[in-house]
C-alpha positions in Angstrom: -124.1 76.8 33.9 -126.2 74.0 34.8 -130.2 73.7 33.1 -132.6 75.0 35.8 -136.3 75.1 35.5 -137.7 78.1 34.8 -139.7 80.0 37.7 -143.4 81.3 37.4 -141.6 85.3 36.6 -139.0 83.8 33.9 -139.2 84.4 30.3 -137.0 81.6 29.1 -136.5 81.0 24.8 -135.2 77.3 24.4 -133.8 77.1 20.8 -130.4 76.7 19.1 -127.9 79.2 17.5 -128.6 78.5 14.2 -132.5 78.5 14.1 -133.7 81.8 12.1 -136.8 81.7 14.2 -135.2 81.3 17.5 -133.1 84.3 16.7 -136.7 86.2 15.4 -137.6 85.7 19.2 -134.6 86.6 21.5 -134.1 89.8 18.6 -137.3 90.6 19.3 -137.5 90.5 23.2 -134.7 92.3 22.9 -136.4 95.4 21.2 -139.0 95.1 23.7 -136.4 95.4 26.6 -137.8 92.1 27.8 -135.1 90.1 29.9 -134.8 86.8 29.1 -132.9 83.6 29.4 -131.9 81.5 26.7 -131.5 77.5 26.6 -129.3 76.3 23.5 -130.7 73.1 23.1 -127.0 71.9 21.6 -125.5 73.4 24.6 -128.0 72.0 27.2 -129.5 68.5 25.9 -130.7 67.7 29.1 -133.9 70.5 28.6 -134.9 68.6 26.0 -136.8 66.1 28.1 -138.4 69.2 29.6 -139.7 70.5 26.5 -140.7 67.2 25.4 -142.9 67.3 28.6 -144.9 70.5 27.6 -145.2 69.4 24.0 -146.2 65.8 24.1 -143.0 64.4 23.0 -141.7 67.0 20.5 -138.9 68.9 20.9 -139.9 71.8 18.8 -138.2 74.9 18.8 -137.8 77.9 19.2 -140.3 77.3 22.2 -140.9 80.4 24.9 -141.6 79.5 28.2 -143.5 82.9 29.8 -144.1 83.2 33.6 -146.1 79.8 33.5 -147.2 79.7 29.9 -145.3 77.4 27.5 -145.7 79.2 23.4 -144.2 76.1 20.9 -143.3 77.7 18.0 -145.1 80.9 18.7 -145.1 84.1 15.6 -144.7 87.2 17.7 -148.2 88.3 17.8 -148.8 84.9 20.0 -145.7 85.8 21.9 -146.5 89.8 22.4 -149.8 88.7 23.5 -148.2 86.3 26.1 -146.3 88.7 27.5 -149.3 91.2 27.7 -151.2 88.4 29.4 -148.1 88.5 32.1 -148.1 92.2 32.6 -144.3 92.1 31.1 -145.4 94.6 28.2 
């Protein structure tokens, strides 16, 4: 699957595998019932220029991109609040 850029209704977690906090996110939308997509930065190098674009040259991760919003590195109280913001909770 080729990287697409995410659309204003997306929740989109770009991370990799092995991050402990990437996988704190997606298990967590998860148990919210939240659909989301998931970029593995490994899998998918070319999205790094996109996230080095929201975050002024970093390529931090896990970072949640929700319906317009961009969360670097966000604890799930930042991330539940998001979501609220977007009516998905």
């Amino acid at each position: 699957m080729l990287y697409r850029t995410p659309t204003l209704a997306s929740v989109v977690v770009y991370g990799t595998r092995w991050c402990a906090q990437s996988q704190l996110v997606r298990r967590y939308l998860e148990r919210l019932g939240i659909p989301y997509r998931f970029v593995d930065l490994e899998e998918h190098p070319e999205a790094v220029a996109q996230l080095r674009w929201w975050t002024g040259g970093y390529a931090s991760h896990p970072t949640v991109y929700v319906g317009g919003e961009v969360l670097v590195e966000p604890s799930l109280a930042e991330l539940e609040r998001s979501l609220m913001r977007r009516g998905l909770l």
